[in-house]
C-alpha positions in Angstrom: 135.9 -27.8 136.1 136.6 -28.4 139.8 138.8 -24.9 139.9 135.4 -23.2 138.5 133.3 -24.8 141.0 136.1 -23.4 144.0 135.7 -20.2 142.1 131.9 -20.1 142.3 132.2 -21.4 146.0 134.6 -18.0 146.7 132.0 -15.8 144.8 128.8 -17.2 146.9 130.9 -16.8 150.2 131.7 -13.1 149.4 128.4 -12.3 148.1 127.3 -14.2 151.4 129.3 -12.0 153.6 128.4 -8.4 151.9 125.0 -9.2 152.7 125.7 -9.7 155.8 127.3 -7.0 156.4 124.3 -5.0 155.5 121.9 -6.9 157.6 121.4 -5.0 161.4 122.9 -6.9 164.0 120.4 -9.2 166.5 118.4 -6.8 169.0 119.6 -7.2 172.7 117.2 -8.1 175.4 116.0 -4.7 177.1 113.4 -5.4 180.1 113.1 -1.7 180.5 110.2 -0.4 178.3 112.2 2.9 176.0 110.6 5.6 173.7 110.9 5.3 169.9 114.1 7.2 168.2 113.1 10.1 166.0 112.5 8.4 162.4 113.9 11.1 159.7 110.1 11.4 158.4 108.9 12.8 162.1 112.1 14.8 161.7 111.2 16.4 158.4 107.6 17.0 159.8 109.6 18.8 163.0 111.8 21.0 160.9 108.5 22.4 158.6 108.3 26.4 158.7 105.3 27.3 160.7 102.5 28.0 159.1 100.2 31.5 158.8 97.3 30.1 161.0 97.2 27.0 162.4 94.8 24.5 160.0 92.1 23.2 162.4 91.5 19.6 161.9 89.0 16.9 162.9 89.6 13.1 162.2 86.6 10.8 162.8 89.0 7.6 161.6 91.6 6.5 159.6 91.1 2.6 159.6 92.5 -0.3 157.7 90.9 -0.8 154.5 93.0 -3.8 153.1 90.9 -6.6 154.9 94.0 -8.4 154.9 95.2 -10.9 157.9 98.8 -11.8 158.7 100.4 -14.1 156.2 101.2 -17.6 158.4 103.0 -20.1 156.6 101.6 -22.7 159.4 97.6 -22.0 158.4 94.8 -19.2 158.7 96.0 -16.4 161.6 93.1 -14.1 162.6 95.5 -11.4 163.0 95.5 -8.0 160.9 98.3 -7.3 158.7 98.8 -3.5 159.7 98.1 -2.1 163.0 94.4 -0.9 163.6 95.5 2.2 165.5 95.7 4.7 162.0 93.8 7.7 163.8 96.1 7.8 166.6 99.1 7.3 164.9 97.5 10.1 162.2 97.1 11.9 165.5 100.5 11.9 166.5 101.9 12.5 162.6 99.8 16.3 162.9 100.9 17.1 166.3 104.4 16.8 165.1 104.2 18.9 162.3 106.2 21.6 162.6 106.6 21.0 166.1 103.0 21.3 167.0 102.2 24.6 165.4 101.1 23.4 162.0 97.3 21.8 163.1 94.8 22.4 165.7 93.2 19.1 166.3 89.7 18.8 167.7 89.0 15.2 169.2 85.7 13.4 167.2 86.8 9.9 166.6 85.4 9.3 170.8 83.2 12.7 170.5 80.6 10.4 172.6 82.8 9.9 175.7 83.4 13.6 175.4 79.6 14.6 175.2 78.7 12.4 177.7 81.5 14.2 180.6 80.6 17.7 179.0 76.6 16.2 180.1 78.2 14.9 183.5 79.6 18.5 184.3 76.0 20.0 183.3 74.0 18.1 185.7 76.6 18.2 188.7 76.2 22.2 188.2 72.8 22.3 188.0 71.9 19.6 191.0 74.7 21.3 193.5 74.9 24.6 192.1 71.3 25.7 191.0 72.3 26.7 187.8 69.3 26.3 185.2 71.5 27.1 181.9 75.2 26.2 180.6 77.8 28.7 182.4 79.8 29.5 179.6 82.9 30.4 182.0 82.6 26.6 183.3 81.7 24.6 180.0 82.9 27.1 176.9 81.8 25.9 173.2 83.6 23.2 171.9 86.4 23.9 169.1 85.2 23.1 165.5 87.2 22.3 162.4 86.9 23.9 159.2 88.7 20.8 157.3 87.9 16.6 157.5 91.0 14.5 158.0 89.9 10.7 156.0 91.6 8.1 154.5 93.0 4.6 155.5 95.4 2.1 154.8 94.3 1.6 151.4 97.4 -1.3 150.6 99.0 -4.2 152.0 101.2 -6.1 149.3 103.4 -8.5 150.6 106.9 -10.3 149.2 107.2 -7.5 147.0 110.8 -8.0 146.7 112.6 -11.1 147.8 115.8 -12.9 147.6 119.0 -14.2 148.7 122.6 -15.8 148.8 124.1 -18.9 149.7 127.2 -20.9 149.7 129.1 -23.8 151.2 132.7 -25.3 151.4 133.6 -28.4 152.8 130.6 -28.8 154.4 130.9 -25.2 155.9 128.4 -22.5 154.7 125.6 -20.4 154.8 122.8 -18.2 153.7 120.9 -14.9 153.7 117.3 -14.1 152.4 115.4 -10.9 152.9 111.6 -10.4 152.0 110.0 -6.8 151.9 106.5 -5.7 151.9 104.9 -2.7 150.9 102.1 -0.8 153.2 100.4 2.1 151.4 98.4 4.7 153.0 95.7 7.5 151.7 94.7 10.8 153.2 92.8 13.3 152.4 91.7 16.8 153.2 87.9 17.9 152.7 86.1 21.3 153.3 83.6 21.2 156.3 82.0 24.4 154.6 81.4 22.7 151.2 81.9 19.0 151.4 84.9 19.6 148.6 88.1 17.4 148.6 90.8 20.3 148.6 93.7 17.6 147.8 94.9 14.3 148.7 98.4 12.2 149.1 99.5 8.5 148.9 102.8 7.6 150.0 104.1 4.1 150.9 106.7 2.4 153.2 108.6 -0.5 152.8 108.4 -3.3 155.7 111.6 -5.4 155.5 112.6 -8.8 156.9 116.1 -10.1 157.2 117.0 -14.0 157.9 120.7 -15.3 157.8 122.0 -18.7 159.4 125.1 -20.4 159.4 126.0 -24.1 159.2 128.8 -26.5 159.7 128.6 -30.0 159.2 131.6 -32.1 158.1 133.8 -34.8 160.2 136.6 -33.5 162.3 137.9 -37.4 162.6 137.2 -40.5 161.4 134.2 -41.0 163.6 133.6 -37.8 164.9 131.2 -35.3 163.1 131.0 -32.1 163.9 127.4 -30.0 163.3 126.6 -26.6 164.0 124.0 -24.3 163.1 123.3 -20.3 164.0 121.4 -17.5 162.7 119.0 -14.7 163.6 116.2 -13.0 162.1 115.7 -9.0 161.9 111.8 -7.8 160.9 111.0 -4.2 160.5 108.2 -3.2 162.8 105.0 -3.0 161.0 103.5 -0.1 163.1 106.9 1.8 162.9 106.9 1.7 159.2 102.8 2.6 158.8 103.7 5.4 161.3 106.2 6.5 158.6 104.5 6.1 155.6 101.1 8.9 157.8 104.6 10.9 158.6 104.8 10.9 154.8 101.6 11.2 154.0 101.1 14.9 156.4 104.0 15.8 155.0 103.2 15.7 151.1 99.3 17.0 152.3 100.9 20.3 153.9 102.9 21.0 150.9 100.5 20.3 148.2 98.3 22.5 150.1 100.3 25.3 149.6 100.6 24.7 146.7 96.9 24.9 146.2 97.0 28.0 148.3 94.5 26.5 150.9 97.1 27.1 153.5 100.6 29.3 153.6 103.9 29.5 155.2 104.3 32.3 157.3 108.0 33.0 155.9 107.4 32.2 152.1 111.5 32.8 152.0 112.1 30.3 154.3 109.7 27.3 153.1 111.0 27.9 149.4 114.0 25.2 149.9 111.5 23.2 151.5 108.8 23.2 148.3 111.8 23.0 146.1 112.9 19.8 147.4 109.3 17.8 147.8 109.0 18.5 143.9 112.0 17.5 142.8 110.9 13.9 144.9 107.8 14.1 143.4 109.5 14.5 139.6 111.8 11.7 140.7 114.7 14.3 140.4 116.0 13.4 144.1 115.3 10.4 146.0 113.8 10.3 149.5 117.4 9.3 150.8 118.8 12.7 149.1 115.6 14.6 150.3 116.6 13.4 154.1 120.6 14.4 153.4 119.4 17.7 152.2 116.8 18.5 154.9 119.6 17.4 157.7 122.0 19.7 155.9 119.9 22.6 156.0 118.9 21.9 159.6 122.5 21.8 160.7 123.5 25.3 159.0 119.9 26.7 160.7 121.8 25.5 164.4 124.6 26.9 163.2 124.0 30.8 162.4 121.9 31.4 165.9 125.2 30.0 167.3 128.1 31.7 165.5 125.7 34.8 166.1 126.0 34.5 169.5 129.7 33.9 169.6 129.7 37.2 167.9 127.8 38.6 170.1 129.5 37.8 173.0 133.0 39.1 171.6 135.2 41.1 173.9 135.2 44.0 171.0 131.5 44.2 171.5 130.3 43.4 175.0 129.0 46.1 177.6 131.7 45.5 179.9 134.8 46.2 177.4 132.5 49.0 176.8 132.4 50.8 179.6 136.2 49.8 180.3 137.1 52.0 177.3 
């Protein structure tokens, strides 16, 4: 019995260090305020194939519609769950679609500030300058959209998925628990012309949280006792991850359009791989991990034809001045 117990002690303790090993070291304190790294969903919303026409867009909002507060364990917190910014990270998720060439975004969620300077200019020109009328060379028409960006966070859910490990030894030990939540967002695309939905995506984004301490507490003499205790925790940004999960979101609505034939790829050739993979996700054939391998791959060989093409290029068999040598 006591050699099962030791054995069960060994298991924990390995279990308890593999988890560990997976858990991301503690951040390091960095006064200097940095830019966020590329996430691989803004990377797969770079690397899209440009599009016929640019799609022009309008968002009036993209708010939170969970209603749901922060969980405290301590009593009632009065702060929101998700961020409250969804139009402007939206914002940023459609400017970075194919490297700014998929959408042309009009502004309308503060389309009163913007009246109101457009009203500022009017009356400047007309008390200064005379003029009775708009100059259309000064104050041009404003841009309109011919589709309606809406949606929200439609889904909060948290402790999807917890659990953990633990073991001691002669008073010597330790443990590692992890909670994730789930944040889920919906967008959608209508037609300004006929107040149609063309299409609309859901995607979702994990939101994980790592804890892991270590103790020691046993006597190291007769009368001396020895007690230490260490550990960090590691939580996954919530605005990082709803940033992500829009990423996802423009993603899926860009490609579904197509689909639909409400928008097109100028190089049909070029966005087949790119189709071919979001339905194989969609049909649970790949997973978004194997979507992200495949898209990196295929970005990779893209860098590297330009490149061997211009080593080719520049060959001593083919450049002007070998030329003209011979």
């Amino acid at each position: 019995m006591r050699r099962f117990l030791s054995l069960l002690i060994v298991v924990g303790l390995a279990s308890l260090t593999a988890a560990c090993a997976d858990v991301p070291p503690p951040a390091e304190m960095n006064r200097l305020p940095v830019y966020p790294r590329t996430t691989p969903s803004e990377a797969m919303l770079n690397a899209l194939p440009v599009p016929m026409q640019p799609v022009p867009v309008a968002v009036y909002g993209f708010s939170d519609q969970t209603g749901q507060f922060k969980p405290s364990a301590v009593g009632q917190v009065l702060s929101r769950a998700v961020s409250q910014g969804g139009s402007s990270l939206l914002m940023h998720s459609l400017q970075e679609a194919g490297n700014r060439r998929w959408f042309t975004i009009v502004e309308r969620e503060q389309l009163k500030d913007l009246l109101n300077e457009r009203q500022i200019i009017r009356d400047m020109r007309a008390q200064y300058l005379g003029e009775k009328g708009v100059n259309p060379q000064a104050l041009p028409a404003l841009l309109f959209a011919g589709v309606l960006l809406e949606g929200g966070v439609v889904g909060y859910d948290t402790s999807t998925v917890t659990g953990g490990v633990g073991a001691s030894l002669l008073g010597i030990g330790g443990d590692a628990k992890y909670q994730q939540d789930t944040v889920t967002v919906y967008l959608r695309a209508v037609s300004v012309k006929t107040g149609e939905v063309l299409t609309s995506v859901t995607a979702s984004k994990t939101i994980t949280s790592y804890a892991v301490d270590v103790n020691v507490f046993r006597y190291v003499a007769s009368d001396q006792l020895l007690q230490t205790e260490n550990g960090f925790t590691t939580n996954e940004p919530g605005m990082l991850a709803l940033q992500e999960a829009i990423d996802k979101a423009v993603y899926g609505l860009v490609m579904q359009g197509s689909d639909l034939k409400l928008w097109s790829f100028a190089d049909e050739a070029q966005a087949a791989p790119f189709l071919d993979r979001y339905h194989q996700e969609r049909t649970g054939q790949l997973s978004p991990q194997q979507v992200i391998a495949l898209e990196r791959k295929a970005a990779t060989k893209a860098r590297a034809v330009p490149a061997a093409a211009g080593a080719a290029s520049a060959s001593p068999h083919s450049s002007p001045a070998s030329t003209g040598a011979g």
